[in-house]
C-alpha positions as a printed Julia matrix, in Angstrom:
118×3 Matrix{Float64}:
   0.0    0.0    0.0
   1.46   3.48  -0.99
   2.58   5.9    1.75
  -0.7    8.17   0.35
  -3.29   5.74   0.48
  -1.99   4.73   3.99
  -2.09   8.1    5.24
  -5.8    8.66   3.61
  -6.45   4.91   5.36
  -5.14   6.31   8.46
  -7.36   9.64   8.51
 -10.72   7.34   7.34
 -10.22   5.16  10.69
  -9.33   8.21  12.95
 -12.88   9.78  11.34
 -14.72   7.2   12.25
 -13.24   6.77  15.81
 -13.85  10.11  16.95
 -17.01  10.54  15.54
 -17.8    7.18  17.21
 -16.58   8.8   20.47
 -18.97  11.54  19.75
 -16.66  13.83  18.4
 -18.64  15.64  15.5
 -16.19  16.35  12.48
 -16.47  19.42  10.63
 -13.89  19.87   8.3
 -11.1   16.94   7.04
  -7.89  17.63   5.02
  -8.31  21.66   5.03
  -5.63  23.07   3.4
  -3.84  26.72   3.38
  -0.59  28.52   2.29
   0.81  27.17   5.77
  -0.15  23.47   5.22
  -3.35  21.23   6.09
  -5.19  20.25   9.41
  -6.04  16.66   8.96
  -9.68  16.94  11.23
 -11.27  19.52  12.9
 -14.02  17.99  15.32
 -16.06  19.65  18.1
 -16.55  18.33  21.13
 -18.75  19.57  23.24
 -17.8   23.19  23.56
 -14.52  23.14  22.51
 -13.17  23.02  18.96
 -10.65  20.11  18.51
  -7.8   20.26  15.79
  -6.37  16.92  15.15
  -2.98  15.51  13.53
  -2.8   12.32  12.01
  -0.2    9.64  12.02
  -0.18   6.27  10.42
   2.04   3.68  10.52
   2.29  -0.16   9.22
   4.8   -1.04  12.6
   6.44   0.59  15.13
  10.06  -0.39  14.09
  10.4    3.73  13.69
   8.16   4.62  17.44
   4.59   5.08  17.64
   2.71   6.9   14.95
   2.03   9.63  18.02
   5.81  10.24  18.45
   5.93  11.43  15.03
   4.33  15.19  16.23
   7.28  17.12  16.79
   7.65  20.59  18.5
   7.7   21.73  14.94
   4.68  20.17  13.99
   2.84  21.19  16.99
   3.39  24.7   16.04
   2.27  24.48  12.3
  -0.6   22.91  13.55
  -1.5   25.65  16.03
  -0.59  28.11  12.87
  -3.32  26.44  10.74
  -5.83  26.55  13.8
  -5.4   30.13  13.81
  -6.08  30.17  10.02
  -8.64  27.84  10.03
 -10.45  30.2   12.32
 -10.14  33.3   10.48
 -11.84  31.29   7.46
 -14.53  30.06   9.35
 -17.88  31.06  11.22
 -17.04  28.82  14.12
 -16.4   29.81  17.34
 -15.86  27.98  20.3
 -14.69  28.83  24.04
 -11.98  26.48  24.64
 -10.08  25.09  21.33
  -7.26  21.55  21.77
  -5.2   20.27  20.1
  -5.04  15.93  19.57
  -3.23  13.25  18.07
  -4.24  10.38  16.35
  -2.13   7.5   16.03
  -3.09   4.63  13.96
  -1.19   1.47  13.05
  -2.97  -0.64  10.18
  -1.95  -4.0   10.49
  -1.25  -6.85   7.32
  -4.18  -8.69   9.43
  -6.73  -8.03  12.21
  -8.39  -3.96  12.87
  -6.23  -1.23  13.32
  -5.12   0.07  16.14
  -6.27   3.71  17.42
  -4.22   5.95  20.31
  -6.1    8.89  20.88
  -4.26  11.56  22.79
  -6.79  14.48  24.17
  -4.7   17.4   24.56
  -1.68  16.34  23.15
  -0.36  19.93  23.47
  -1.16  23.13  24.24
């Protein structure tokens, strides 16, 4: 399976698990000059922006090691942009990470971290 479809595999799964946990998604692969939020959910009263990792093993760490200080703060760039661009508002706004490892056999596996960062 291609890195792309993986990644796209990845997102699908993480959806459907936080919309299963009640999360309601409003907006999947938005894109800007800056780069591209992979969700943004609400949750109750707060407006959740989520990264994405995928991974086949964990021979290179956990897909949720794989957010980086600098990732963290392109993703709380694109929050801020996402914002601006949108009629949404929302008293308390977090930040998660979604690991998922797809396995060769049996369902993948989903770590969701609520507040990864601030």
């Amino acid at each position: 399976m291609p890195t792309d479809d993986l990644g796209g595999r990845g997102e699908r799964i993480a959806a459907a698990y936080l919309t299963h946990q009640g999360l309601r998604v409003l907006d999947r692969n938005w894109r800007c000059r800056d780069g591209e939020v992979d969700i943004v959910a609400r949750e109750g009263s707060a407006l959740v922006f989520c990264e994405v990792k995928t991974r086949r093993a964990t021979g290179f760490g956990h897909p949720v090691e794989a957010v980086t200080p600098a990732k963290q703060r392109r993703l709380r760039v694109l929050a801020q942009r996402w914002l601006a661009a949108h009629d949404e508002h929302a008293p308390d706004l977090r930040f998660d990470v979604v690991g998922v490892l797809v396995r060769q056999s049996g369902p993948a596996e989903v770590t969701h971290l609520r507040g990864a960062f601030t």
